[in-house]
KELO-286552 format. One record per residue (C-alpha): chain; residue in three letters; x, y, z. Coordinates in Angstrom, 3 decimals. Layout:
! residues N
@mol: A | type: ALA | X: X | Y: Y | Z: Z
...
//
This chain:
! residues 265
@mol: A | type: UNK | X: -173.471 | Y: 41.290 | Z: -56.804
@mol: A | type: UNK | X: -172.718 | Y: 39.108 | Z: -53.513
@mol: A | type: UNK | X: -169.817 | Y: 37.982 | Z: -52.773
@mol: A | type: UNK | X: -169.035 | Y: 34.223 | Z: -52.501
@mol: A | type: UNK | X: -169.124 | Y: 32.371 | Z: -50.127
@mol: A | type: UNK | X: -165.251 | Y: 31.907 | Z: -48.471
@mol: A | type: UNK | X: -165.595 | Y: 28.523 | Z: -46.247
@mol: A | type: UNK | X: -162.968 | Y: 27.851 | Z: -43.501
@mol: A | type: UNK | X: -160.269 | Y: 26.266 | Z: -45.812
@mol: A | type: UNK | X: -160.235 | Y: 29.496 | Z: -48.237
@mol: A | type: UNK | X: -159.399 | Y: 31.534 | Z: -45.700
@mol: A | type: UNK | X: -156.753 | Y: 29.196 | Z: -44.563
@mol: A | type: UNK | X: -155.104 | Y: 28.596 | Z: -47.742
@mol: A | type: UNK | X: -155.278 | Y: 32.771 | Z: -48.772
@mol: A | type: UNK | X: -153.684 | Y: 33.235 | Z: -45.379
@mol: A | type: UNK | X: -150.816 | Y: 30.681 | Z: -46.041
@mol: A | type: UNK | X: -150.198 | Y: 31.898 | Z: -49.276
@mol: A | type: UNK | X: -149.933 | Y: 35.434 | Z: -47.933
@mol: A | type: UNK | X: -147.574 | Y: 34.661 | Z: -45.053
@mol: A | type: UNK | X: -145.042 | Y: 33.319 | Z: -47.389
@mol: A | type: UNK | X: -143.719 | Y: 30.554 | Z: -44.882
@mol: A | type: UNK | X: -143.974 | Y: 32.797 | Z: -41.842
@mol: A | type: UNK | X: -146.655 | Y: 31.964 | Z: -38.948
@mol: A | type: UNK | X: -149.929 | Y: 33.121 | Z: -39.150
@mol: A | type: UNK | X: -153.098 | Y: 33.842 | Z: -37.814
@mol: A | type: UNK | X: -156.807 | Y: 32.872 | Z: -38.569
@mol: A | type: UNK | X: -159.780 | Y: 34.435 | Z: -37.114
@mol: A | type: UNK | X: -162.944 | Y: 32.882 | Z: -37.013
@mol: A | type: UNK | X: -165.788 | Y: 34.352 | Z: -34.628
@mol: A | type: UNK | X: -164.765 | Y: 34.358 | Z: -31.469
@mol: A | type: UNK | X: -161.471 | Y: 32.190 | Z: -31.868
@mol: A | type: UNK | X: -158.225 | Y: 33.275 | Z: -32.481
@mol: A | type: UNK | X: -155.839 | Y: 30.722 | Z: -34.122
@mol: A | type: UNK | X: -152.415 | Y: 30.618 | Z: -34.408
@mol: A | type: UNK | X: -150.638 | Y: 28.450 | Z: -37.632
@mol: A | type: UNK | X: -147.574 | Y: 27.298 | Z: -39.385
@mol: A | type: UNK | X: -148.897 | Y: 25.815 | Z: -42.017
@mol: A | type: UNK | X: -152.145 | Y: 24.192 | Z: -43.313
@mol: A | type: UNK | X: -151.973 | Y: 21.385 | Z: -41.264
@mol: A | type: UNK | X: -152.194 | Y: 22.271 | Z: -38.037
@mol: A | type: UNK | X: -153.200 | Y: 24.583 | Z: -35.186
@mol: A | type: UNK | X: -150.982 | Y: 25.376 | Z: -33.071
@mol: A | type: UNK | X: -152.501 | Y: 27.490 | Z: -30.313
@mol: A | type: UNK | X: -156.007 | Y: 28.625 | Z: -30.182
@mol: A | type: UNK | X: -157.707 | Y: 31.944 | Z: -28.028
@mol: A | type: UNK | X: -160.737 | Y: 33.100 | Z: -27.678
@mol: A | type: UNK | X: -160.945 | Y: 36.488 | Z: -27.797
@mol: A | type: UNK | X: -163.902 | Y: 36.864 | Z: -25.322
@mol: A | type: UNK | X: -161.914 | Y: 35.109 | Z: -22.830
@mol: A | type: UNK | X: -157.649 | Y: 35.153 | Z: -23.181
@mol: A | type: UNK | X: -156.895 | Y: 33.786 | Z: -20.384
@mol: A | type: UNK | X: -158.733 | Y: 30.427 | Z: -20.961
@mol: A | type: UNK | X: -156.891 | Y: 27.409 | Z: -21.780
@mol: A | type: UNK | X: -158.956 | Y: 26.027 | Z: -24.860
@mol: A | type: UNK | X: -157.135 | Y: 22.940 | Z: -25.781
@mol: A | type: UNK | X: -157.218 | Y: 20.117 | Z: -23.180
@mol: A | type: UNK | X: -153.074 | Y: 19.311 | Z: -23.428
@mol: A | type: UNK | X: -152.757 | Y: 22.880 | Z: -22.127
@mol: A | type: UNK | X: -155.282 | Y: 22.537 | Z: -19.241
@mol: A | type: UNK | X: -153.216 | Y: 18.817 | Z: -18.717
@mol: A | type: UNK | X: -149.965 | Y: 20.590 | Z: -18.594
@mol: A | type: UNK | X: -150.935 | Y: 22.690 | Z: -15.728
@mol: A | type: UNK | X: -151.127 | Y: 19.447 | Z: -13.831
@mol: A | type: UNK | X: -147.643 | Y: 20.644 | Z: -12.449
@mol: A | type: UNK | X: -149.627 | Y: 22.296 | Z: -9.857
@mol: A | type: UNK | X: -150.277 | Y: 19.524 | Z: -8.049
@mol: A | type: UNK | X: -146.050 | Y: 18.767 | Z: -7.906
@mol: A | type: UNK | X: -145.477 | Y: 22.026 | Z: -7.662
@mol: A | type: UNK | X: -148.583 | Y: 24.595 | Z: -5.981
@mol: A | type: UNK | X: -146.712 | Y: 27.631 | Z: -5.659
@mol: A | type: UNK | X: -143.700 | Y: 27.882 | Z: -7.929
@mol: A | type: UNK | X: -141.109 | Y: 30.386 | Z: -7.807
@mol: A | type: UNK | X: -140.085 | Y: 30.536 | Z: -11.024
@mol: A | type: UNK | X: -141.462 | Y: 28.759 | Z: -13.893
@mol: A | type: UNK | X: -139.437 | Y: 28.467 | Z: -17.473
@mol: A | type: UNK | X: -141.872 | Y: 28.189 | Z: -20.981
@mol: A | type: UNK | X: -140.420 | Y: 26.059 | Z: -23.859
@mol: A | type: UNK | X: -142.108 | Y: 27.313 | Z: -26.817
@mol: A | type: UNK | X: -144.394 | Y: 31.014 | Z: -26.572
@mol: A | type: UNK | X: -146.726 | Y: 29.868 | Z: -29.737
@mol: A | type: UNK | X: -149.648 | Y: 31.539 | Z: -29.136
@mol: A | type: UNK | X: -149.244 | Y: 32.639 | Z: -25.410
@mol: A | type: UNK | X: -152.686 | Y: 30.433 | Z: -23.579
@mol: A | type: UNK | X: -150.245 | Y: 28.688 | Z: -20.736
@mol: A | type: UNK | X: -148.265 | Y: 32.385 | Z: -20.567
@mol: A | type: UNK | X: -151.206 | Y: 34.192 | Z: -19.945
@mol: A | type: UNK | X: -152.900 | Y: 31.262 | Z: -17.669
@mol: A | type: UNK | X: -150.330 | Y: 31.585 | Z: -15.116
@mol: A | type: UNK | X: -149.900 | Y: 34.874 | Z: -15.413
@mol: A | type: UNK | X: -153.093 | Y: 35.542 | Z: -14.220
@mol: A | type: UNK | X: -153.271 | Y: 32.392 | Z: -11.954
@mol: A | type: UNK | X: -150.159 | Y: 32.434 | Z: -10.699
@mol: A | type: UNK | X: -149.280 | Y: 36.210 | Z: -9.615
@mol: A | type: UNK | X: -146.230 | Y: 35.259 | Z: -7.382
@mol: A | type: UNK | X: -144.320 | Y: 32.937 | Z: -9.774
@mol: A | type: UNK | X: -141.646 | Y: 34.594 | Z: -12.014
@mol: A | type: UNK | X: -142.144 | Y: 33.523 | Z: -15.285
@mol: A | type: UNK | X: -139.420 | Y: 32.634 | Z: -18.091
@mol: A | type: UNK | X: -140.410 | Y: 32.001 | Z: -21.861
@mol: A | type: UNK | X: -138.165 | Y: 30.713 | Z: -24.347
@mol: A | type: UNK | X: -139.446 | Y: 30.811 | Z: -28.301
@mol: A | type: UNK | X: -136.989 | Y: 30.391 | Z: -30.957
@mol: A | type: UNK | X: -138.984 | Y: 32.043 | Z: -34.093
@mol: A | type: UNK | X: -138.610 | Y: 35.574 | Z: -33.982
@mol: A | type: UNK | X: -142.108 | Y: 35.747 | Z: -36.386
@mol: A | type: UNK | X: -143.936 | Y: 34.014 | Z: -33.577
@mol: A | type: UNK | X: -142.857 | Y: 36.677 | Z: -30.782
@mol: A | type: UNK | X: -143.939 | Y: 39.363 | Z: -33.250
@mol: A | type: UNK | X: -147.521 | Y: 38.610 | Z: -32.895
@mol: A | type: UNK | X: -148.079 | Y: 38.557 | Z: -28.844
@mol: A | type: UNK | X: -149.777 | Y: 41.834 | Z: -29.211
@mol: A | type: UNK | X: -152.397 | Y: 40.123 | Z: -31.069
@mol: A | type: UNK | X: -152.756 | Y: 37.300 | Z: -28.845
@mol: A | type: UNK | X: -153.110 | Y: 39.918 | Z: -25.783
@mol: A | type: UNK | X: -149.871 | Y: 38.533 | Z: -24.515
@mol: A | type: UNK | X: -148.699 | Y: 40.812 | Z: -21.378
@mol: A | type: UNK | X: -145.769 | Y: 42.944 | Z: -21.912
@mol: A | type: UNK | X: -142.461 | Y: 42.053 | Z: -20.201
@mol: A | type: UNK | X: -142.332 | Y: 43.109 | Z: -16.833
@mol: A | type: UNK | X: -140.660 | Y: 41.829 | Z: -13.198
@mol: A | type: UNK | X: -142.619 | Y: 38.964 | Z: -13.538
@mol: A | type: UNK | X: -142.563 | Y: 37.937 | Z: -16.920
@mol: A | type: UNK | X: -139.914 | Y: 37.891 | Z: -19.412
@mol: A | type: UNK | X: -139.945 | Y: 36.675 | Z: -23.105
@mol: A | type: UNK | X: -136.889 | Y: 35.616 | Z: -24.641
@mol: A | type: UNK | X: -135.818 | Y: 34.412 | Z: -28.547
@mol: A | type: UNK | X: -133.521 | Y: 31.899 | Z: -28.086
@mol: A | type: UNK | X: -132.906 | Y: 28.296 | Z: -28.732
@mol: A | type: UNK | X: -133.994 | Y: 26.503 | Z: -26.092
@mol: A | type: UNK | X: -131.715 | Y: 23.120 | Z: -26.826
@mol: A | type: UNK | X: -128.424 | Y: 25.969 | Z: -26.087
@mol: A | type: UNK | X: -130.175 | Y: 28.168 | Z: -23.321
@mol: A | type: UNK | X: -130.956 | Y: 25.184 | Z: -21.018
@mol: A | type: UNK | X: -127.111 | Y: 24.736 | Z: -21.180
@mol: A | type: UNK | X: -126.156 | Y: 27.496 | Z: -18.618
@mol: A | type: UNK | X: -129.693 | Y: 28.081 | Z: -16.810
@mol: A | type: UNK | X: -129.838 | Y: 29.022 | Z: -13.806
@mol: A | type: UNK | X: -130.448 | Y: 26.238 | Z: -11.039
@mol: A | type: UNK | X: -133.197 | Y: 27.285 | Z: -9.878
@mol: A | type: UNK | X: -136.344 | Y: 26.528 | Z: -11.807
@mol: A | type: UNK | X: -139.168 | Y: 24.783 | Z: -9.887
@mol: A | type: UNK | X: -141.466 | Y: 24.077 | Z: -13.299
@mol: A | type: UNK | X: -140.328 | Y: 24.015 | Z: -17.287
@mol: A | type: UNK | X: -143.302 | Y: 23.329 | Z: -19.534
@mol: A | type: UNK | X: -141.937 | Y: 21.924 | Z: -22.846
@mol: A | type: UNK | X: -144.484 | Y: 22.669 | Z: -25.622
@mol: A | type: UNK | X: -141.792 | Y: 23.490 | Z: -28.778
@mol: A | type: UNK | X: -142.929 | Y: 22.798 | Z: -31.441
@mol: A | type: UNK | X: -141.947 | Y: 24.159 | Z: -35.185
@mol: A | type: UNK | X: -144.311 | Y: 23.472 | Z: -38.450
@mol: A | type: UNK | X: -142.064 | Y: 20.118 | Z: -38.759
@mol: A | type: UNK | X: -143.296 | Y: 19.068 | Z: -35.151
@mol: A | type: UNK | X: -141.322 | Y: 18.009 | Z: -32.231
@mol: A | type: UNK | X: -137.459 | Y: 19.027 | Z: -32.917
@mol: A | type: UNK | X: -135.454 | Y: 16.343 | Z: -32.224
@mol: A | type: UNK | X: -133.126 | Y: 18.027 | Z: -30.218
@mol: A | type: UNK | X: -136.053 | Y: 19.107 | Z: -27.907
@mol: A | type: UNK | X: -136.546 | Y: 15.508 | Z: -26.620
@mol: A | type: UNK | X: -132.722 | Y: 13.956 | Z: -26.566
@mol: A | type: UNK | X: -131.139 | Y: 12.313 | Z: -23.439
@mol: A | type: UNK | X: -128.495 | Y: 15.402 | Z: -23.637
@mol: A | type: UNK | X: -131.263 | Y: 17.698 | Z: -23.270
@mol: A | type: UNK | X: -133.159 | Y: 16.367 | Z: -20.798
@mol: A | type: UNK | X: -130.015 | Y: 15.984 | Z: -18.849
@mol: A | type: UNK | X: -129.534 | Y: 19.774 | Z: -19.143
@mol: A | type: UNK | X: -133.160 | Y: 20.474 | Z: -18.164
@mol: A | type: UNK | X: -132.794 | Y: 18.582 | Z: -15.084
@mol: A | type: UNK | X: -129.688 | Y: 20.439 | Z: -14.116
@mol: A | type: UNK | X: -131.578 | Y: 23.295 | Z: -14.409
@mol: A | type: UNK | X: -134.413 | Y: 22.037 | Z: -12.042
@mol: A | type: UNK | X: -134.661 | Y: 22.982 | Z: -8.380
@mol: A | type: UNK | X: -134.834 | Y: 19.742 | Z: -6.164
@mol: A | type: UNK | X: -138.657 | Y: 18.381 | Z: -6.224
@mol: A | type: UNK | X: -139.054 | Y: 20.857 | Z: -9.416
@mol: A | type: UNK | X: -141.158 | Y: 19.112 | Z: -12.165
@mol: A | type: UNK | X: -140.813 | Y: 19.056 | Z: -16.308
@mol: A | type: UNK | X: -143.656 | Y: 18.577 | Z: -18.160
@mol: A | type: UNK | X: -143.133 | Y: 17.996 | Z: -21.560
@mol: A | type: UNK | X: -146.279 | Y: 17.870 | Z: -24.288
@mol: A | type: UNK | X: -145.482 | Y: 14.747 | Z: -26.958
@mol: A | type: UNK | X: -147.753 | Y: 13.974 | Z: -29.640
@mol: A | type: UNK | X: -149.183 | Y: 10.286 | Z: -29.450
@mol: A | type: UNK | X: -147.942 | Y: 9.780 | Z: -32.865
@mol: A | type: UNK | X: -144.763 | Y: 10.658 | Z: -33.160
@mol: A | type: UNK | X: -142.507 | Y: 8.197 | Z: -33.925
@mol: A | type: UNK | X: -139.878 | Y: 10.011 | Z: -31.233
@mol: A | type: UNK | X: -142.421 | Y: 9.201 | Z: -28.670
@mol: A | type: UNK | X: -140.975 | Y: 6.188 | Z: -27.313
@mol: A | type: UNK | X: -137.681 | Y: 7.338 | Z: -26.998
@mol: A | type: UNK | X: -138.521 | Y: 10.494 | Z: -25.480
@mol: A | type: UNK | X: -139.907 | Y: 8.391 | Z: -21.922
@mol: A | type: UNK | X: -136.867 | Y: 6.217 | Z: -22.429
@mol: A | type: UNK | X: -134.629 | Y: 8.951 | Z: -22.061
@mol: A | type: UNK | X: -136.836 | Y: 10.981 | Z: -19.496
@mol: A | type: UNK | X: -137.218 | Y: 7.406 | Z: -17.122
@mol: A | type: UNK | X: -133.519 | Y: 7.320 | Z: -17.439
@mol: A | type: UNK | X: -132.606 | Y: 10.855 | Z: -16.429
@mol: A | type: UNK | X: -135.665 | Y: 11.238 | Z: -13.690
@mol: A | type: UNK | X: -135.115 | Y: 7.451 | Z: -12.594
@mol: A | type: UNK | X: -138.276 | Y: 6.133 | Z: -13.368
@mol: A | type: UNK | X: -139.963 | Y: 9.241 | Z: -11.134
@mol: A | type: UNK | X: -142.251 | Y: 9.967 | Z: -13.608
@mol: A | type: UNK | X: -146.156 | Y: 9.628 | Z: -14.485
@mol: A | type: UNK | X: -148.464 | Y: 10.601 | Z: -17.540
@mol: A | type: UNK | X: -151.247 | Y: 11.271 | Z: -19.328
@mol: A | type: UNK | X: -153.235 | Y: 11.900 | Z: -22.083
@mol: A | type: UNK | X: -155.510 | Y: 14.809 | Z: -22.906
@mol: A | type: UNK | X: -158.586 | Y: 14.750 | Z: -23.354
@mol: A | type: UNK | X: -159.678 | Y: 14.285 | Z: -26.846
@mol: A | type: UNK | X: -156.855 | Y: 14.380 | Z: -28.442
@mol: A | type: UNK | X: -153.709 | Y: 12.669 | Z: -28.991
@mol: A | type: UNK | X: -151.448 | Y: 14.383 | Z: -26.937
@mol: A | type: UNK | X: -149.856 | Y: 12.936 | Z: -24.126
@mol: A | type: UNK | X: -148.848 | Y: 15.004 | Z: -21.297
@mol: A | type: UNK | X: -145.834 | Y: 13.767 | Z: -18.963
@mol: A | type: UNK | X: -144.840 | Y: 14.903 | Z: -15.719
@mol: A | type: UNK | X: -140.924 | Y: 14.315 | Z: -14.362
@mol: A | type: UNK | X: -139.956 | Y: 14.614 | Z: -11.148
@mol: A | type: UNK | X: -136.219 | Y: 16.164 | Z: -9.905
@mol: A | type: UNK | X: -136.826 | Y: 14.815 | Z: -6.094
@mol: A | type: UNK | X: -136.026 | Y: 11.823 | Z: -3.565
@mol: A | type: UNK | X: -137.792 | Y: 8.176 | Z: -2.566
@mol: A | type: UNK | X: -140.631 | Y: 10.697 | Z: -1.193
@mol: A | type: UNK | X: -141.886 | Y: 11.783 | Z: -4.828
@mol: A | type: UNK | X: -143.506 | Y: 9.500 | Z: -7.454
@mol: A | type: UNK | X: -141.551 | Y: 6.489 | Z: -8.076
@mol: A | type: UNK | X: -142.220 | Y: 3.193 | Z: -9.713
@mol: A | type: UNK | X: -145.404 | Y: 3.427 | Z: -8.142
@mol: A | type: UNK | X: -144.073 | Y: 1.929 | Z: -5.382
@mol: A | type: UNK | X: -146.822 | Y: 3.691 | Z: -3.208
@mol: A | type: UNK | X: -150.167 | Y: 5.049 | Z: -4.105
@mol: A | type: UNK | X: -149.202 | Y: 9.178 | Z: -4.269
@mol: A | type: UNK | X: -153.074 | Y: 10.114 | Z: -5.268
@mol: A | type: UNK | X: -154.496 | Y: 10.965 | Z: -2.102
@mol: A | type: UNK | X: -151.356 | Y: 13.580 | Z: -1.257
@mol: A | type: UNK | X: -151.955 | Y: 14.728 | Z: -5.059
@mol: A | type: UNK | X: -155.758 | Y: 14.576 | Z: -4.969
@mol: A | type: UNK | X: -155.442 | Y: 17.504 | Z: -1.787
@mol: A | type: UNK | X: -152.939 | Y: 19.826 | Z: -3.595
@mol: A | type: UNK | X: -155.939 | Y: 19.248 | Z: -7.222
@mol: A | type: UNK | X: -158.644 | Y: 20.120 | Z: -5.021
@mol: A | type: UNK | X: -156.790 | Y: 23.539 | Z: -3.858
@mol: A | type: UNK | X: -155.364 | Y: 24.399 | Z: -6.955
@mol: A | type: UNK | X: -158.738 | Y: 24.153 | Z: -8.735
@mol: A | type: UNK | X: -160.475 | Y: 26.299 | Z: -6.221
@mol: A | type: UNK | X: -158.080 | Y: 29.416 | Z: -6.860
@mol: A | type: UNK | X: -157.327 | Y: 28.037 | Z: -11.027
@mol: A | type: UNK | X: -161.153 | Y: 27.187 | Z: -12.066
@mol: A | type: UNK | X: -159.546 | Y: 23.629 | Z: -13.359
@mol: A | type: UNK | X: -160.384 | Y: 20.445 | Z: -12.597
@mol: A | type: UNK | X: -157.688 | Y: 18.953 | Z: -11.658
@mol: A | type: UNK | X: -158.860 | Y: 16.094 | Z: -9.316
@mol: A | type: UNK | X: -160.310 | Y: 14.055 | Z: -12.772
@mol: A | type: UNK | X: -156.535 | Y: 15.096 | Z: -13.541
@mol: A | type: UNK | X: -154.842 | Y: 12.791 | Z: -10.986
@mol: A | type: UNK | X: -157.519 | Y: 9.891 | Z: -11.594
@mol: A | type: UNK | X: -155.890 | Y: 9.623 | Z: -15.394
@mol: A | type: UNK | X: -152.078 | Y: 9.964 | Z: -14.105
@mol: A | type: UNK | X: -150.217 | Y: 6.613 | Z: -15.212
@mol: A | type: UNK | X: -146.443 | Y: 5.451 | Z: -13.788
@mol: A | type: UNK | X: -144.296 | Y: 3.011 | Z: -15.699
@mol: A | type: UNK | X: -145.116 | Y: 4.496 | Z: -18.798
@mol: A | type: UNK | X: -142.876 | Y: 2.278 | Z: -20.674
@mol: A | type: UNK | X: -145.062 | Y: -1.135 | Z: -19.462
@mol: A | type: UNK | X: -148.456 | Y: 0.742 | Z: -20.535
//
């Protein structure tokens, strides 16, 4: 006798029953999902390809690169399932990278996400990002912040206190990107609290179809983006059209969606 036909949402609801509140993963053809609940995905590979950045925020977030071309040392907020990790892992073979994931359940599944082991150049570490940023070291030159638990966006993730601490952390000219869902009702207090801290140096935008918008903060001086005082795209359209030559992203339609004075917009 056949068997019947299982349709997308069986298999997600007998895999969230079976994980029993833990993250999980889904597997359909060649994509590789990660979850937290029925809701949403959370990070997304395809297996023929695990180093390619499938959801738009993620190819937005790498947008650093035309702050910052050749970082030193880059710090992760969030590991999920590992895309940005393994992106500049591969892109980026000088830069020392730093990841910070507080669910121990989520670490446990790297293998299956092809995640590289830790090494000189990359190290993976469970800890609470909100306390580690604290005492960092001075002397990171990007920090992605994409930490997000099955609730969303943790409030202590995007409070004046932390942001303070992140740009401590920051090397002079070093950038923060943080990842903030259009809807959430945080959102505007998030780029109050990031203007504040980064006085007004800071631009956005929002991924392509979808509802994330992608901001970009900037630890420098009068020469960096500020208040859009001057126009910054040509200098930034140079540094896209190099980093998409060695990164295979298109980066220059990147800089043509960059906004300033996000809280006017």
């Amino acid at each position: 006798m056949p068997k019947p036909f299982k349709t997308y949402f069986d298999d997600l609801i007998y895999l969230l029953e079976e994980a029993g509140g833990k993250p999980f993963i889904q597997r359909q053809g060649d994509l590789l999902s990660l979850h937290f609940n029925g809701v949403a995905i959370q990070s997304e590979m395809r297996v023929s390809a695990p180093d390619e950045l499938v959801f738009s925020y993620t190819r937005a977030m790498m947008g650093f690169l035309l702050f910052q071309p050749m970082p030193k040392h880059l710090l992760m907020v969030g590991l999920g399932g590992g895309s940005m990790v393994k992106f500049c892992y591969r892109y980026l073979p000088d830069t020392r990278i730093t990841v910070l994931e507080l669910d121990a359940d989520v670490i446990a599944l790297r293998d299956q996400f092809l995640i590289p082991p830790d090494d000189a150049r990359l190290r993976v570490i469970h800890a609470d990002a909100a306390v580690f940023m604290e005492s960092a070291a001075q002397d990171i030159d990007v920090l992605l912040l994409d930490g997000f638990g099955a609730e969303g966006l943790p409030p202590e993730l995007c409070s004046a206190h932390f942001y303070a601490a992140c740009r401590r952390a920051l090397n002079p000219h070093g950038v923060l990107v943080a990842n903030i869902i259009d809807r959430d009702l945080q959102l505007p207090f998030c780029m109050q609290c990031l203007h504040a801290e980064f006085d007004l140096r800071v631009c956005w935008c929002r991924a392509e179809g979808g509802g994330n918008r992608i901001v970009f903060a900037i630890n420098g001086g009068e020469d960096d983006v500020n208040e859009c005082q001057h126009d910054f795209r040509p200098q930034l359209l140079q540094r896209a059209e190099a980093s998409s030559l060695r990164t295979q992203l298109d980066l220059p339609q990147l800089v043509a969606r960059l906004r300033c004075r996000c809280l006017s917009r």
